[in-house]
N, C-alpha and C positions, 0 to 999 in steps of 0.2 A: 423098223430098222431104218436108219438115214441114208442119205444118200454116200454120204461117204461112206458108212461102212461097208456096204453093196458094193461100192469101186474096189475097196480092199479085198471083198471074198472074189471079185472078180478077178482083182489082181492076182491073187492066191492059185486060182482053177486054172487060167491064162497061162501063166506060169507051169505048174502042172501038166497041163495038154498037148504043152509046144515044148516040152522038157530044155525051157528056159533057164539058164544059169541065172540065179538074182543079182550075181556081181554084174554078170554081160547087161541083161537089160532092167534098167535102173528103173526104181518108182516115177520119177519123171517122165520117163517114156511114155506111160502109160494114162495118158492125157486124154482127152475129150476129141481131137480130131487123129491120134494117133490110128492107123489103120489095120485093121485085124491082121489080115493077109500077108501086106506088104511091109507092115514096119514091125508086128508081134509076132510074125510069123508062125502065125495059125490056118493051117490047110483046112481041109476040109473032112478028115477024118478027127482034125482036132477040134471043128465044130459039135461034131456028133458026140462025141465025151465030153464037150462042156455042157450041151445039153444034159446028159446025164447026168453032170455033175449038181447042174442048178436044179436037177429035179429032187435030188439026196436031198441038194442042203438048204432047198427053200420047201420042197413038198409040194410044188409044181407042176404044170405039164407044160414043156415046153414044145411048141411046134416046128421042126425041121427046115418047113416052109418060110417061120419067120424069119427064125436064125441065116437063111440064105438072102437074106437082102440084108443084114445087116452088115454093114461094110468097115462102122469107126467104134472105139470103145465106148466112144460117147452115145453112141446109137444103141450098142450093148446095153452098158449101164442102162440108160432110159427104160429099155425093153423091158431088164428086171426088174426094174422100181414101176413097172406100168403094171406086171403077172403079181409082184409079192404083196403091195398094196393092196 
């Protein structure tokens, strides 16, 4: 899977978790230093359903632990392209 497509199912879970309207927050937003928390508005109970989600839809395990210091999308991104790889 490339890296862009990985941004896109992220985008897609993101989206999902934080029950983002697509019109409100645009594909652009969702850039490399954009910030989980504060600009996607992803808490912390919506990290724990992305986890699950990347676990469905890669067949994964993801660790809780790492997902808490991830802080940008871009850092996201990576993480999965570092587990799917």
């Amino acid at each position: 899977m490339t890296d862009e497509a990985i941004a896109r199912v992220l985008t897609t879970i993101v989206r999902r978790v934080n029950g983002t309207d697509p019109a409100v927050v645009t594909p652009e937003q969702f850039r490399g230093d954009a910030r989980l928390y504060e600009d996607l508005d992803v808490d912390s109970l919506a990290m724990v359903e992305l986890a699950e989600d990347l676990e469905d839809r890669f067949g994964v395990s993801v660790e809780e632990d790492d997902l808490r210091v991830l802080r940008t999308f871009g850092a996201l991104t990576e993480y999965v392209e570092s587990i799917v790889q």
